[in-house]
N, C-alpha and C positions, 0 to 999 in steps of 0.2 A: 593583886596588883604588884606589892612587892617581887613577885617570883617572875614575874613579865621581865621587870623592869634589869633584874640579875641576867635573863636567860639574854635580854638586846646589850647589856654592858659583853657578858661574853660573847655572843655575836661577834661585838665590833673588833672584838681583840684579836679572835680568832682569826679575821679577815687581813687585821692589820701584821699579823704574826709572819701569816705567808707572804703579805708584799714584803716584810723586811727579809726574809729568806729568800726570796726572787731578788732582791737585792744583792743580799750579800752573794749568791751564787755569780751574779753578772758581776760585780767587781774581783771576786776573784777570778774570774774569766780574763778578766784585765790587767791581774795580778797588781793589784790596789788595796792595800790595808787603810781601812778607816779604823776610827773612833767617836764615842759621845760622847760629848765632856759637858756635868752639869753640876751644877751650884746653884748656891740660895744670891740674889741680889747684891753685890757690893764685896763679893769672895774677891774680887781683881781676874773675874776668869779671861775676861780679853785680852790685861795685860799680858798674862802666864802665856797666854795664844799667843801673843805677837812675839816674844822673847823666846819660845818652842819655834815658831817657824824660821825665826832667824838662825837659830842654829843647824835646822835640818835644809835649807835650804844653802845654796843652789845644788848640794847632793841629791836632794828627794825632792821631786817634783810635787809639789802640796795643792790642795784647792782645799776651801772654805766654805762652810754652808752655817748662816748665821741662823738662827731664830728669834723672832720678838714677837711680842704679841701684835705691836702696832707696826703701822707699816712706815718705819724709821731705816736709815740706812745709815746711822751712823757708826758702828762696828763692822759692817763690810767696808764701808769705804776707808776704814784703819788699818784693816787687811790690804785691801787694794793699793793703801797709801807705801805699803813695802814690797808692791811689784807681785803681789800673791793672789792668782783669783777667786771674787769671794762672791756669792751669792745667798740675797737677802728673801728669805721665808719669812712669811709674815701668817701665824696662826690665826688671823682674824680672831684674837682676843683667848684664844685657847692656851690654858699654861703649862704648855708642853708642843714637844715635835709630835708627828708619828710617820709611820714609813709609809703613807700615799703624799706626806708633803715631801720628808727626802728624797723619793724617788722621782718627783715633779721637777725636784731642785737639782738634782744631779742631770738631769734632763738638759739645763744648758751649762753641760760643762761638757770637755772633751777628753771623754775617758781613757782613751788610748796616748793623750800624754800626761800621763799624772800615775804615781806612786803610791801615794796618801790623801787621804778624806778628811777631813777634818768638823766635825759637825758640836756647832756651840749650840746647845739646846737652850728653851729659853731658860731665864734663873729663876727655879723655884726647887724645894726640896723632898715637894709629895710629888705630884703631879708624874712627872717627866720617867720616875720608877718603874711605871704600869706597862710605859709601851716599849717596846722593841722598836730599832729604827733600822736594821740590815748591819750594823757596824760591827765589827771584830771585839770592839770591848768597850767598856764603859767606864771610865772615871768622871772623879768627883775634884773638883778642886774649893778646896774648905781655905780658911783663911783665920788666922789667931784673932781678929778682933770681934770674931762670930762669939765666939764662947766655946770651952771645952766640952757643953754638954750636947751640941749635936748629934753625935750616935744614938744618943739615951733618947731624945727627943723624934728624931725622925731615921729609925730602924731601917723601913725595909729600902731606902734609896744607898745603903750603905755596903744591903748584902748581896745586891748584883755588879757589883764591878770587881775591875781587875786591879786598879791603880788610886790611889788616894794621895793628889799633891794640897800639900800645906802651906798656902801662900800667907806673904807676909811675913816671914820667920822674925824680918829684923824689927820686928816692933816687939818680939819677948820681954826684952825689959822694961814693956810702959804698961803692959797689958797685966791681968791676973788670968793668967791661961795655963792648965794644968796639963801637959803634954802628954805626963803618966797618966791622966785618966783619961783621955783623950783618946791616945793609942788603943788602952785596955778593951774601951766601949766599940771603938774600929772591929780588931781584934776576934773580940767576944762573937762579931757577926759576921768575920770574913777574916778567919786567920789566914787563907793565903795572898790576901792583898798585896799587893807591892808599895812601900810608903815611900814618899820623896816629900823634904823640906825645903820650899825654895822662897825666894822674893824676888817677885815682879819689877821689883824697885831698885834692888842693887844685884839682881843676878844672883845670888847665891843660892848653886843648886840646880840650875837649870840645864848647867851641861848634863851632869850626872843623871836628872829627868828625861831630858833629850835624847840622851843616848842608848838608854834602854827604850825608847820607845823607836830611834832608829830599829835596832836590834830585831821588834817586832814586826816593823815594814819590810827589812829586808830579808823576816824567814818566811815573806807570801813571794818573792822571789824566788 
C-alpha cells in the first residue's frame, strides 16, 4: 500500500512538472519573466509585493497572481488598489499553488501586455517546496520576527530558490535575531542565493531588491 501511494504522489508531480514547463515556454514566447515568492504566514510578503511593484512600475508592466487557500480577495484587491492587475487563486484549502492553477490564472490575464508575473504563493514553508509552478525563479521572503533558525528548521524550501529577501530589517534592535547564523544556515543550503535586507515599512532596501530583479526581467528581453 505504501509503494501505491509514492508511485500516485509521483504521478502527480510528474504531470504538474510539465504544465509548469508548458508554462514557462509560453511566457517566454511572450518574453515575460515571472517569479514565486513564498513565505511562512505573517513574513510581510504582500507588503514587500506592493513596495516591489511600485518601484518596477510604470517601466515593467507587472500582473499579479495571488494564492489563499480560502476564497478571500483581500491581497488582490491591495494589488488592484495600486492600479496593478491581480488575480485571485483560490486552492480550495490546498497549502500550496501548482502549475494547473497558475496556468488557469494566467488564463485571464493578457499576456502580450505584461513584462513580469508575479505569483504570491500561499504562506507556508513545506508545502509550496514540492511543486513547480512555470516561474523563472523562486524566492522566499523571511522576516527577523520569524526566528533566525528557519533554514535549520525547514531545509528543503530554502534550497530551490534564487533570491532570499529579509524583511522587517528595522525591528533588529527589538528582536533577538542572529543574522550570522541566519545567513550561515541560508548559505550552507544555497550558497549561490542572492540576499537582500529590506522593510516593508520604511523602504530600506527595496530599491536595491527591485533593481536586481528589474535586471532579471529585462535579460528575457
Amino acid at each position: 500500500m505504501p509503494t501505491k501511494r509514492i508511485e500516485i504522489v509521483q504521478d502527480i508531480l510528474t504531470v504538474n512538472d510539465q504544465i509548469a514547463e508548458e508554462t514557462n515556454r509560453l511566457l517566454h514566447s511572450k518574453h515575460i519573466f515571472s517569479v514565486n515568492i513564498m513565505a511562512s504566514p505573517g513574513a510581510g510578503k504582500t507588503s514587500v509585493i506592493l513596495r516591489t511593484l511600485q518601484e518596477l512600475t510604470p517601466e515593467i508592466k507587472c500582473a499579479v497572481l495571488e494564492g489563499d487557500t480560502a476564497p478571500v480577495t483581500i491581497d488582490a484587491e491591495k494589488v488592484s488598489g495600486i492600479g496593478i492587475p491581480a488575480i485571485q487563486i483560490n486552492t480550495g484549502g490546498d497549502c500550496h499553488l501548482n502549475a494547473n492553477l497558475v496556468r488557469k490564472g494566467m488564463q485571464s490575464l493578457d499576456l502580450n501586455a505584461l513584462d513580469f508575473i508575479l505569483v504570491e504563493n500561499v504562506g507556508n514553508l513545506i508545502c509550496p517546496a514540492s511543486w513547480k509552478l512555470g516561474t523563472d525563479i523562486n524566492v522566499v521572503i523571511a522576516s527577523i520576527p520569524e526566528g533566525d533558525d528557519k533554514p535549520y528548521k525547514y531545509p528543503n524550501i530554502y534550497r530551490g530558490i534564487q533570491a532570499l529577501v529579509l524583511n522587517k530589517v528595522d525591528l533588529k534592535p527589538y528582536v533577538d535575531f542572529n543574522l550570522s547564523y541566519f545567513k550561515a544556515g541560508i548559505l550552507a543550503l544555497n550558497p549561490d542565493v542572492q540576499f537582500f535586507e529590506v522593510s516593508a515599512k520604511t523602504g530600506e532596501g527595496i530599491t536595491d531588491w527591485a533593481a536586481w530583479l528589474k535586471k532579471q526581467i529585462k535579460e528575457v528581453e
